[in-house]
C-alpha positions as CSV (number, residue, x, y, z in Angstrom):
1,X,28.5,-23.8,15.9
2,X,27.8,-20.4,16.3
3,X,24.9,-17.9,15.1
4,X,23.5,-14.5,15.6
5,X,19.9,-13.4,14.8
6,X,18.3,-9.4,15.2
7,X,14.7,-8.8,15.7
8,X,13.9,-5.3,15.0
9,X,10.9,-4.9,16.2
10,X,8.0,-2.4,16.7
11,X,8.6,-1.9,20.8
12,X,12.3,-3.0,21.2
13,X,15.5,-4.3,18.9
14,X,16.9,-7.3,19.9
15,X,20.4,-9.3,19.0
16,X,20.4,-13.3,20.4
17,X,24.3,-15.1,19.9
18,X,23.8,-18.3,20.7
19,X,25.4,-21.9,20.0
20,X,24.4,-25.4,19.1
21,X,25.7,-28.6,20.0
22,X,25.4,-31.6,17.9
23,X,24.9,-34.8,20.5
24,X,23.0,-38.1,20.2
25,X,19.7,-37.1,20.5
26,X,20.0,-34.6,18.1
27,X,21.1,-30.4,18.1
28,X,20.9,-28.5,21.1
29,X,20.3,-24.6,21.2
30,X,22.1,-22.7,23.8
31,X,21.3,-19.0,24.1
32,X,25.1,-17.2,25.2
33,X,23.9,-13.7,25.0
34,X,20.4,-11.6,24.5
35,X,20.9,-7.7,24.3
36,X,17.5,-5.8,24.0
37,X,17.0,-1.9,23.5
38,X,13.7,-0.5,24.4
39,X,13.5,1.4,21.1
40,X,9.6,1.8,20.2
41,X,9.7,2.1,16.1
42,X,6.3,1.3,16.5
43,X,4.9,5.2,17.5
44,X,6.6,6.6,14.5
45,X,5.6,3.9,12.0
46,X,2.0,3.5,13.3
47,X,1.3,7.2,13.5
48,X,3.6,8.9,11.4
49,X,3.6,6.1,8.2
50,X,7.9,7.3,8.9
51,X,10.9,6.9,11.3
52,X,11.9,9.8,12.5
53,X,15.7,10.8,12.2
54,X,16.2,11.0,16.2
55,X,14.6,7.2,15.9
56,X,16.6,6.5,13.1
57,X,20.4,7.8,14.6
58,X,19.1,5.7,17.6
59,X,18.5,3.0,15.6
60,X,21.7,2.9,13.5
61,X,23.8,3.6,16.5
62,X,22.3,0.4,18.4
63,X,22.7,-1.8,15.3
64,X,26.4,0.1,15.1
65,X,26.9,-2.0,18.5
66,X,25.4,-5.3,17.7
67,X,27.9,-5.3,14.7
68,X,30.6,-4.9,17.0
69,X,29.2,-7.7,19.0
70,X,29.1,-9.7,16.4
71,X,32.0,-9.1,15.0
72,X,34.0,-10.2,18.7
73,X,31.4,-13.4,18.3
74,X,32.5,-14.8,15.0
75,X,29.0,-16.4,14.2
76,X,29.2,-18.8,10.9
77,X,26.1,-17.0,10.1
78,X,23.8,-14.4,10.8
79,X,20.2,-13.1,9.7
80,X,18.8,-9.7,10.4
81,X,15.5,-9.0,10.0
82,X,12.4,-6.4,10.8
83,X,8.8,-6.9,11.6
84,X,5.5,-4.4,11.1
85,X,7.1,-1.1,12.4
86,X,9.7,-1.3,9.1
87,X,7.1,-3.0,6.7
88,X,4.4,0.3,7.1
89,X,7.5,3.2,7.9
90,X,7.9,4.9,4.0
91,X,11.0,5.1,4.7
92,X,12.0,1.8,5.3
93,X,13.8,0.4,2.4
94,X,16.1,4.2,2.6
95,X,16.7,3.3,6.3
96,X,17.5,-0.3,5.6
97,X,19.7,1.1,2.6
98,X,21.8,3.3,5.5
99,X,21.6,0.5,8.1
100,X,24.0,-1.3,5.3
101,X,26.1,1.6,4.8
102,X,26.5,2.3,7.7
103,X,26.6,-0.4,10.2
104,X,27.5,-3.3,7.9
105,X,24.3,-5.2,8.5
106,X,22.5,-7.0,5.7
107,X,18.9,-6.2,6.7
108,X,15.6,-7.7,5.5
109,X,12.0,-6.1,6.0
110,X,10.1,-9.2,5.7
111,X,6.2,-9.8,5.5
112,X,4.0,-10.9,8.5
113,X,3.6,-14.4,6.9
114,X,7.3,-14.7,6.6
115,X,7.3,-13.7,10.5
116,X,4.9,-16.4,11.5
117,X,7.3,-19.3,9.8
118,X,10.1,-18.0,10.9
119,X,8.4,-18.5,15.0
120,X,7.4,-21.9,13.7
121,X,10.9,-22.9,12.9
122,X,11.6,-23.3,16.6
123,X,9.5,-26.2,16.3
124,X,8.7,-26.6,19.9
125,X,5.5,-28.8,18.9
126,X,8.3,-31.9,19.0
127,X,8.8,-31.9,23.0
128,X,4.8,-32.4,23.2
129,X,2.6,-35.4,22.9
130,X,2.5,-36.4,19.1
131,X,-1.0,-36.4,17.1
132,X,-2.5,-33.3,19.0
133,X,-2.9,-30.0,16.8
134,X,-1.2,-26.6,17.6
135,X,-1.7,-23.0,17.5
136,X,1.4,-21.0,17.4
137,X,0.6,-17.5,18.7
138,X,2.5,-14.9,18.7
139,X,2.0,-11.0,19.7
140,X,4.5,-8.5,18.7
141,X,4.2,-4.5,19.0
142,X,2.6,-4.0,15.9
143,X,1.1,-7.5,14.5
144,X,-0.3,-10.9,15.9
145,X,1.4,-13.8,13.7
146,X,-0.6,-17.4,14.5
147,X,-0.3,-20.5,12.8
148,X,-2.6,-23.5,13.0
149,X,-1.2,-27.2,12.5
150,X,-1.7,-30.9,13.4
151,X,-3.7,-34.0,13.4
152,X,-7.4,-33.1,12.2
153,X,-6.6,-29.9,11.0
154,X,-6.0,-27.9,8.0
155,X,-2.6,-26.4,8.1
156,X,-3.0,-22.3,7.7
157,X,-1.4,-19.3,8.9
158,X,-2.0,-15.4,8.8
159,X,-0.8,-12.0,10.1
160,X,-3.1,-9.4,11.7
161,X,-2.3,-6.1,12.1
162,X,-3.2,-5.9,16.2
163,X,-0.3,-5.3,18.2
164,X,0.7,-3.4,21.8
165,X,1.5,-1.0,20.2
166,X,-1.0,-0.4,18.2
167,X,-3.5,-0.7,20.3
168,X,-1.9,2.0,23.0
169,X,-1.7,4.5,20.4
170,X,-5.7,3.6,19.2
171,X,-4.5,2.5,15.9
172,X,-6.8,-1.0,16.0
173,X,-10.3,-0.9,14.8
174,X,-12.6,-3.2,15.5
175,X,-12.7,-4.6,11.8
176,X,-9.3,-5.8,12.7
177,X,-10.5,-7.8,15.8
178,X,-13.4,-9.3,13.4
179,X,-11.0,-10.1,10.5
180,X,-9.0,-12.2,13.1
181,X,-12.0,-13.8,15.1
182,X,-13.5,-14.8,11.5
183,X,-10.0,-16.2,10.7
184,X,-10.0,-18.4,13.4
185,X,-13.3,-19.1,13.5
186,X,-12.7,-20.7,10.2
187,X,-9.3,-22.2,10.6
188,X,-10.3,-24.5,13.8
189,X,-13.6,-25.8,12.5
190,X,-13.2,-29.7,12.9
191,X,-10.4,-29.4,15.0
192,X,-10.1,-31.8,17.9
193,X,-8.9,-29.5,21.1
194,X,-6.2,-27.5,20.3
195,X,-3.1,-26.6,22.3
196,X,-1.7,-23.2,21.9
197,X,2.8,-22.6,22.2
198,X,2.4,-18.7,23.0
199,X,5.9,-16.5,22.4
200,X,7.5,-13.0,22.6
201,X,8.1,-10.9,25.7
202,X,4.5,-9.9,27.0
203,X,3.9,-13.8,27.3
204,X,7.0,-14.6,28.8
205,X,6.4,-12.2,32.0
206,X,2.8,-13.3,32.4
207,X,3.7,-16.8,32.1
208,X,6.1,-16.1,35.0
209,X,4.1,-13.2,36.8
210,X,1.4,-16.4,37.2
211,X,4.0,-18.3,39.3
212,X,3.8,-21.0,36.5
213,X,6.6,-23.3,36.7
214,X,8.9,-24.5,33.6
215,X,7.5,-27.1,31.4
216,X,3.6,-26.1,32.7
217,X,1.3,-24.8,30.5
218,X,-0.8,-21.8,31.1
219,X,-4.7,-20.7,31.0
220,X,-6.9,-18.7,30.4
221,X,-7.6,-18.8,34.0
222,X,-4.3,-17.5,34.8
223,X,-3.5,-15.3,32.2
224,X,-7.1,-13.3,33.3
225,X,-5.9,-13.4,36.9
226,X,-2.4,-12.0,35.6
227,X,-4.2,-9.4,33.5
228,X,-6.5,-8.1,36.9
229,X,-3.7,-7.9,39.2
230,X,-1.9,-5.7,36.2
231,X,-4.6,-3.5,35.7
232,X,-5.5,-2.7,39.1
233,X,-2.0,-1.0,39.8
234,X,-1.0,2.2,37.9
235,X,2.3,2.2,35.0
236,X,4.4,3.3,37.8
237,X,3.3,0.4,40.4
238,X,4.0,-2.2,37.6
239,X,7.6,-0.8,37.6
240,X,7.9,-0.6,41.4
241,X,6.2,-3.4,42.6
242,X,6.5,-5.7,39.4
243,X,9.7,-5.1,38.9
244,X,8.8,-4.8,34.9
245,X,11.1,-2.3,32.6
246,X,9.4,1.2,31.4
247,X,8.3,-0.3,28.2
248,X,6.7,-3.4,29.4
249,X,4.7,-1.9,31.8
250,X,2.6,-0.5,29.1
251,X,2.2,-2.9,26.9
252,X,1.7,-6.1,28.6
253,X,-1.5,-5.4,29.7
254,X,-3.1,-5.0,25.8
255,X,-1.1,-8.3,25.5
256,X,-3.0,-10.2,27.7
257,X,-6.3,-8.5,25.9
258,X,-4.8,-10.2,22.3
259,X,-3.8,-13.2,23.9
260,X,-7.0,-14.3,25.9
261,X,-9.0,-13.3,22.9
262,X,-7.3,-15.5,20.8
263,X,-7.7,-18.2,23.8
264,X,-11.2,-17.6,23.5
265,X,-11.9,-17.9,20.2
266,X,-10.2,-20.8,19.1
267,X,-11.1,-22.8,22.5
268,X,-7.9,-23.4,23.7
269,X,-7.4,-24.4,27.4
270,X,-3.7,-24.6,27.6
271,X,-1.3,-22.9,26.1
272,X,2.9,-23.7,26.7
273,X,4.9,-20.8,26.6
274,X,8.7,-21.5,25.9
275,X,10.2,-18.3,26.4
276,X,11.2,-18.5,22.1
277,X,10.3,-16.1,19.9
278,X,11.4,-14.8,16.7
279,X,15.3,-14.8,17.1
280,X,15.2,-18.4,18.6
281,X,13.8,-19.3,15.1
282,X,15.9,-17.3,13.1
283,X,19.1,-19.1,15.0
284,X,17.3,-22.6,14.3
285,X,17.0,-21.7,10.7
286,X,20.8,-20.8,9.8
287,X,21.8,-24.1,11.5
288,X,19.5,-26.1,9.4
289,X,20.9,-24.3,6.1
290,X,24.4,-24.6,7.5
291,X,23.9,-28.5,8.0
292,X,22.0,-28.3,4.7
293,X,25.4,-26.9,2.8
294,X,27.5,-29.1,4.6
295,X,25.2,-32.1,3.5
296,X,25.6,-31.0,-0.2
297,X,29.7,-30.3,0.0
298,X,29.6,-34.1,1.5
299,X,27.9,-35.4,-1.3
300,X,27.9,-33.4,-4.4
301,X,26.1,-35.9,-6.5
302,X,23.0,-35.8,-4.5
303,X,22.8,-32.1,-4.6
304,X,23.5,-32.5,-8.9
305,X,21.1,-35.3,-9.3
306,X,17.5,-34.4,-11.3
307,X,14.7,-34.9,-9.3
């Protein structure tokens, strides 16, 4: 079975094809293809409240391309959504109104809360030990989605609006870093230790710029080491010597900042880091409502029944 997800984001715009095989032990998610443009919706949004028309064209001829893509996939379904840049831009619903027109893409502009269960959907809490508790914690260009679940804790969830982007163009005040502290703060009280799954592309190169290995988790330890080394060499270093694309350099290093505060405050020692994010979950939930469809075709009586 095939599916397509796009995450427009605030720093880059992303399509995932990918498959699933049905076996055994249950569905297994095989990414086939990830194209990613380095288009950074976030500066117009954040400081202008507005794409701008050269973002826009951009934007509309990228999405122009994933169509196509799609179209030579022939997913059963597909699901495009966008994150913080599109929720604050005023002209947002216009844009998402062309994007249709134009490109043939059924977009939705969905909330920050929507985001966070959207991640969650990947559900990589199964692969660990059972009975522990969880913070899902993921940073994005223009918001910081986390969600807290698990044995001896209060299930809860919230969006802040502290991203990379953001905070390179000074658009984070310190009322936002309180807001979120204070969130946590109260979320993990009576928690027994928690175990944070950490996703989107920042965490993903520090994970691997720590010479972690697959399946390890990651601290705080590392992820301050990771964040030294990066700031001691200059944006162009990080591309030379890092190997890390123009618009990573920049914004990985406020990443770490968000991510080891969050560490910090919620006390967690370990965090996995997949390499998911919020296509992976978007592909996970289109196969659970195809199988859900398919379930009701099988048996119509169930679906008719009252409750």
């Amino acid at each position: 079975m095939k599916f397509a997800a796009v995450d427009m984001g605030s720093n880059a715009v992303r399509l995932l094809l990918a498959q699933v095989f049905e076996g055994p032990s249950g569905p297994v998610f095989k990414k086939e293809a990830l194209v990613r443009m380095p288009l950074r919706l976030g500066d117009d949004a954040f400081l202008r409240r507005e794409i701008s028309p050269d973002k826009a064209w951009q934007l509309i001829k990228t999405l122009s391309g994933f169509r196509c893509l799609m179209d030579a996939y022939q997913p059963l379904a597909y699901r495009a959504v966008a994150t913080s840049a599109m929720r604050e831009a005023r002209n947002g619903p216009i844009l998402a109104g062309q994007i249709h027109d134009q490109c043939g893409l059924r977009l939705e502009i969905i909330s920050g809360e929507e985001e966070g269960s959207i991640i969650f959907a990947n559900h990589f809490e199964e692969r660990l030990e059972a009975g522990g508790a969880y913070l899902y914690l993921d940073v994005g260009g223009g918001s910081t989605e986390l969600t807290l679940f698990g044995s001896g804790c209060s299930t809860a969830s919230a969006s802040f609006d502290i991203g990379t982007v953001r905070l390179l163009d000074g658009m984070v005040p310190e009322t936002r870093w309180r807001e979120m502290k204070d969130w946590i703060s109260m979320a993990v009280r009576g928690c027994p230790e928690i175990q944070g799954i950490g996703s989107g592309g920042n965490i993903n190169k520090i994970f691997r710029l720590s010479g972690r290995k697959e399946g390890q988790p990651i601290t705080p330890k590392h992820i301050r080491a990771t964040h030294a080394r990066l700031s001691e060499l200059s944006f162009e270093e990080r591309i030379r010597e890092l190997g890390l694309r123009p618009d990573r350099a920049d914004v990985i290093v406020p990443a770490a900042r968000i991510y080891l505060s969050v560490l910090r405050w919620a006390g967690i020692r370990r965090m996995y880091v997949p390499q998911i994010g919020l296509a992976d979950g978007l592909v996970h939930q289109l196969y659970e409502q195809h199988r859900s469809r398919e379930s009701s075709l099988a048996d119509p009586g169930a679906a008719a029944s009252p409750p």
